[in-house]
C-alpha positions in Angstrom: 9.1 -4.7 -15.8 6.5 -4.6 -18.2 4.6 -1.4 -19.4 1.1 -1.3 -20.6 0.2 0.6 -24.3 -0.9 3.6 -21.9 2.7 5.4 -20.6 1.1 6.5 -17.6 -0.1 2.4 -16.6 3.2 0.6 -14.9 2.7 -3.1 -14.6 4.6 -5.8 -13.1 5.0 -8.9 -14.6 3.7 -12.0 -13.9 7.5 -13.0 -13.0 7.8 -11.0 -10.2 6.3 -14.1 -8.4 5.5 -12.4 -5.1 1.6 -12.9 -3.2 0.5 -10.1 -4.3 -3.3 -9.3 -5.8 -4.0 -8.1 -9.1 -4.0 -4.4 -7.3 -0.7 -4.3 -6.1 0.6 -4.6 -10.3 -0.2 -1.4 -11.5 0.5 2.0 -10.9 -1.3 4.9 -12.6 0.3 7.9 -13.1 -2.4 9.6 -15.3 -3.8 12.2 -12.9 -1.4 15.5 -13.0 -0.3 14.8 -8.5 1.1 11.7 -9.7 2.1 12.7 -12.2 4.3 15.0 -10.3 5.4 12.9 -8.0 6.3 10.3 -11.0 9.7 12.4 -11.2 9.8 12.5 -7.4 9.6 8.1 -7.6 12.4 7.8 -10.3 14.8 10.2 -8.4 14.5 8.5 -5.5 14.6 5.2 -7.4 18.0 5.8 -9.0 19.4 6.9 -5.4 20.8 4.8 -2.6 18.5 7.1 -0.3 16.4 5.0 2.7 13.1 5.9 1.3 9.9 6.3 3.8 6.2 5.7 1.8 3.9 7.7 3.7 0.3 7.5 2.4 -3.4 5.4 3.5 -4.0 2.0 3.6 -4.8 0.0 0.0 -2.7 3.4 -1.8 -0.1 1.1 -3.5 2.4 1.8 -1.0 4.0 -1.7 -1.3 4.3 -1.3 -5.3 5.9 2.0 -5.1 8.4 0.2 -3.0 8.9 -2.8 -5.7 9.6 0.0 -8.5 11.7 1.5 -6.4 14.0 -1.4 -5.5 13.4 -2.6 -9.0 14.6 0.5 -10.8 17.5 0.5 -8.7 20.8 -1.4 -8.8 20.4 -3.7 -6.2 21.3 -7.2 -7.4 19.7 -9.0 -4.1 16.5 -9.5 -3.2 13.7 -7.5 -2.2 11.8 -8.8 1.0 8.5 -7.1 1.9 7.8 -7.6 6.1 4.5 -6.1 7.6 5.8 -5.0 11.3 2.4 -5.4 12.9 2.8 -9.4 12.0 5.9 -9.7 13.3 5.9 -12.0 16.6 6.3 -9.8 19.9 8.2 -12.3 21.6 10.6 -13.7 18.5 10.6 -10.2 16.7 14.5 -9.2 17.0 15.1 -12.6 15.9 12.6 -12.6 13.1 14.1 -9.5 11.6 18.3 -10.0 12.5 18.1 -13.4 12.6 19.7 -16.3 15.2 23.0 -18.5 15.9 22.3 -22.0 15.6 20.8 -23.1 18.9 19.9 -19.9 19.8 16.6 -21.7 20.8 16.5 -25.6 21.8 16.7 -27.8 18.7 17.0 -24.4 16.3 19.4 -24.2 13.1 20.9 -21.0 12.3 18.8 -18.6 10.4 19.5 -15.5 8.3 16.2 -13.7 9.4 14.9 -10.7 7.1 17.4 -8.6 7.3 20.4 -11.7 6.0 17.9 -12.6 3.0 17.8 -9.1 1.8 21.5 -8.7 2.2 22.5 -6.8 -1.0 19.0 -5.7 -1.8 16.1 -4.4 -0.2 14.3 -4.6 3.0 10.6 -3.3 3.2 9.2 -2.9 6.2 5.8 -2.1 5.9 3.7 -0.1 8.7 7.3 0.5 10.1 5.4 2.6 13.2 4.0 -0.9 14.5 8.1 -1.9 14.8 8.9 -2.6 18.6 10.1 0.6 20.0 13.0 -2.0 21.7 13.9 -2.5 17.9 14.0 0.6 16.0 17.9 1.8 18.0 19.1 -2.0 16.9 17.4 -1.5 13.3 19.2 2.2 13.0 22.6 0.8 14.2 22.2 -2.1 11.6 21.5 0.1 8.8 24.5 2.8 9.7 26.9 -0.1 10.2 26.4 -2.5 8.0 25.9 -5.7 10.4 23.7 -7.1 12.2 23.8 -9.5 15.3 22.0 -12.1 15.8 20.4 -13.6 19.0 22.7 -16.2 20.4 25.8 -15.0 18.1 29.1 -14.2 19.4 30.2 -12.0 16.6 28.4 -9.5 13.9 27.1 -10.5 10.7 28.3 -7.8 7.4 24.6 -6.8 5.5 24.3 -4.4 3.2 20.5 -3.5 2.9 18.8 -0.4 1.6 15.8 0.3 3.8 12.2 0.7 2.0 9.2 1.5 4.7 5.8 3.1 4.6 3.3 3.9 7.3 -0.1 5.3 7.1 0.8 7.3 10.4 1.9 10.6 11.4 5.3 9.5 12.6 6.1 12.8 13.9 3.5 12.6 16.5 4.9 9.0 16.9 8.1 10.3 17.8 6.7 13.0 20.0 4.6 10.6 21.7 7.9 8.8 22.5 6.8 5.6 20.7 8.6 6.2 17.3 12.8 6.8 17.6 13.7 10.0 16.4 17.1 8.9 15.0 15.3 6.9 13.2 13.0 9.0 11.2 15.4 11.3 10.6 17.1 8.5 8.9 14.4 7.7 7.0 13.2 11.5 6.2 15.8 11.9 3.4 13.9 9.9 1.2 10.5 10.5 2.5 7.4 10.1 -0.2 3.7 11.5 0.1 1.4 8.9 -1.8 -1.9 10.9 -2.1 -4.8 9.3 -1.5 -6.8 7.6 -4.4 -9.9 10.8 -3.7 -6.8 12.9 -4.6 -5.9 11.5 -7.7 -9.3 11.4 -9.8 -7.5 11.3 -13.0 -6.4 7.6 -11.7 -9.5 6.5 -11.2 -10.2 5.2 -14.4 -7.6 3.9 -15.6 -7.1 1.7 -13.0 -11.1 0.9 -13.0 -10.4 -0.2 -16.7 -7.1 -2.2 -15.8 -8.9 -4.2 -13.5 -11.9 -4.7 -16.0 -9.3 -6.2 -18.3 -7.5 -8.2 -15.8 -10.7 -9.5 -14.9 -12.6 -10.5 -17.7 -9.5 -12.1 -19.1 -9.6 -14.4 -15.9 -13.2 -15.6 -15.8 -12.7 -15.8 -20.3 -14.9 -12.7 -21.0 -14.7 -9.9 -23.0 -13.8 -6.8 -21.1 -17.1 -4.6 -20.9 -17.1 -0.8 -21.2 -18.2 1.5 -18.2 -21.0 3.1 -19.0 -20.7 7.3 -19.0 -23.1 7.5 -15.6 -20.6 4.5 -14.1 -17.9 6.3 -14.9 -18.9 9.7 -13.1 -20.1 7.9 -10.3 -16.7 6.2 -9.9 -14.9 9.6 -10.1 -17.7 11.2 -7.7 -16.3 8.3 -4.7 -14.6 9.0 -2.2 -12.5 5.8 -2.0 -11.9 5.2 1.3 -10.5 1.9 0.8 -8.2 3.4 -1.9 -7.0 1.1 -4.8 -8.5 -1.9 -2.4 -11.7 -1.1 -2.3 -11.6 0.0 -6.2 -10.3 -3.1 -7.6 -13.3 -5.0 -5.2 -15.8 -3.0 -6.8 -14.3 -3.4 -10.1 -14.4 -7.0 -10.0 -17.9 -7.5 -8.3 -19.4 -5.4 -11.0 -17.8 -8.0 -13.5 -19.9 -10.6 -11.8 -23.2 -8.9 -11.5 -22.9 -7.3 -15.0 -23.2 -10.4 -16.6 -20.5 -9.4 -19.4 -23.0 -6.2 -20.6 -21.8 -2.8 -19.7 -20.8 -1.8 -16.5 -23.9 0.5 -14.9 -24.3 2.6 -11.3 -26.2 -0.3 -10.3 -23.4 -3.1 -10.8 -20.8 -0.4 -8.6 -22.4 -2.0 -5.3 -20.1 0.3 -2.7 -19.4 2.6 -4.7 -23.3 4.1 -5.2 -22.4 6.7 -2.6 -25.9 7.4 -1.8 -26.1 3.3 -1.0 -23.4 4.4 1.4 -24.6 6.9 2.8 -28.2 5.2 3.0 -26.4 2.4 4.9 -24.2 4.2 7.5 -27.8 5.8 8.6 -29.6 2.9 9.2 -26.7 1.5 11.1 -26.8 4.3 13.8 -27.6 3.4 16.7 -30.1 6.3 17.2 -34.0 7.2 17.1 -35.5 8.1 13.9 -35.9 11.7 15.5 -32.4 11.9 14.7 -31.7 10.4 11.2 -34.1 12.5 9.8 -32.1 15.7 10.6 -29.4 14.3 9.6 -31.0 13.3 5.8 -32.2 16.6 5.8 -28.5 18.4 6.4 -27.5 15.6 3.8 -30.1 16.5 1.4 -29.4 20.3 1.7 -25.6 20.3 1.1 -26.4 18.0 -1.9 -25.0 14.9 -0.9 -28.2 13.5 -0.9 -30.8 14.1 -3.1 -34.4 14.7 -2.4 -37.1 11.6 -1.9 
């Protein structure tokens, strides 16, 4: 683990070695509610707690996860799975594993849960798991084994559980499509991860990370954001989180041309653009869009033509 010059920037290395974009290796902990819930991360870092991520999509959730696991003690490995990729019909033996010839022609394999053994297993958008799953998951976790499809006998695991979701699980569970047992399982080490709109003071230094990341990439000098760039990056609301920023970082690298970075290089993040756009997509007579400019243009969203 590497750390910037800025104690609030937390980088990974490039040794980490996992497919992850430039995004998802830092973490910014310059705003004052992450800053808070820095202490929150390194508790729950130096336990042996399950820990659930709850926050959007594009927050970082999966990096969180990597300090954690990396701050730890675990000597094995941690493996990331996103549960909405996993195969419906080969699912309980993508995650346990299964006995050689389990399937015609088909070695043995460990599955997820064997290569994490003595690490960490993150399962990411752990609401998309198979409901069928979740009891086998639970009763792998609280006994320490697993079995695999075709075995005979249990396999010993030892695997500390990492997840995130960008659900309400508790309406999951009341819905009946999340296990109850099993978020209480996870609930001891549960994790709010605000928003990127909800961390402003973040905003920037991650805008400038990328910038650097960037530039050093395509062999330029890393450009300054201009004072009006750097308001109007603040003034987003960031719907695509730390995604979308470190897209709009980078495409204002290319249209810059290596000068400073201006509102007109931001692209998606010009929220009157936005705005402009979303109108002329509607579907609906101009009778309508012009009320709606004009509500727009009152609460000051919009300014006046």
């Amino acid at each position: 683990m590497t750390f910037s010059t800025s104690p609030a920037l937390l980088t990974l290395s490039d040794a980490d070695r996992s497919p992850l974009s430039i995004r998802a290796r830092a973490l910014v902990f310059a705003d004052p509610t992450s800053q808070r819930l820095r202490a929150e991360v390194e508790r729950l870092a130096a336990s042996t707690l399950p820990v659930l991520i709850q926050g959007e999509t594009g927050s970082g959730k999966e990096l969180l996860a990597r300090h954690i696991h990396r701050s730890s003690d675990r000597q094995g490995l941690f493996v990331a799975v996103n549960c909405g990729a996993l195969s419906p019909k080969h699912a309980e033996a993508e995650l346990f594993g299964h006995a050689a010839g389990a399937r015609a022609g088909t070695a043995g394999r460990a599955g997820w849960f064997g290569s994490a053994n003595g690490g960490s297993l993150y399962l990411d958008e752990i609401g998309d798991l198979p409901l069928s799953l979740q009891a086998k998951l639970l009763a792998a976790l609280e006994n320490r084994e697993v079995m695999r499809v075709g075995a005979q006998r249990p396999n010993p695991v030892e695997v500390r559980l990492l997840a995130a979701t960008s659900i309400d699980l508790v309406r999951a569970v009341e819905a009946g499509t999340f296990d109850e047992r099993l978020y209480l399982y996870l609930s001891e080490g549960r994790l709010n991860w605000p928003p990127l709109r909800e961390r402003v003071g973040d905003i920037l230094p991650l805008a400038e990370y990328f910038l650097g990341i960037y530039a050093q990439r395509l062999g330029l000098s890393p450009p300054l954001l201009s004072p009006e760039a750097q308001r109007q990056l603040e003034g987003y609301i960031w719907p695509g989180n730390t995604r979308e920023l470190e897209n709009v970082i980078h495409f204002a690298l290319l249209v810059s041309k290596g000068g400073d970075i201006q509102p007109e290089h931001l692209g998606p993040a010009n929220p009157m653009a936005l705005i402009e756009r979303q109108l002329e997509r509607l579907q609906a007579s101009p009778s309508l869009q012009e009320p709606l400019r004009e509500i727009l243009t009152r609460s000051g969203v919009m300014p006046d033509r």
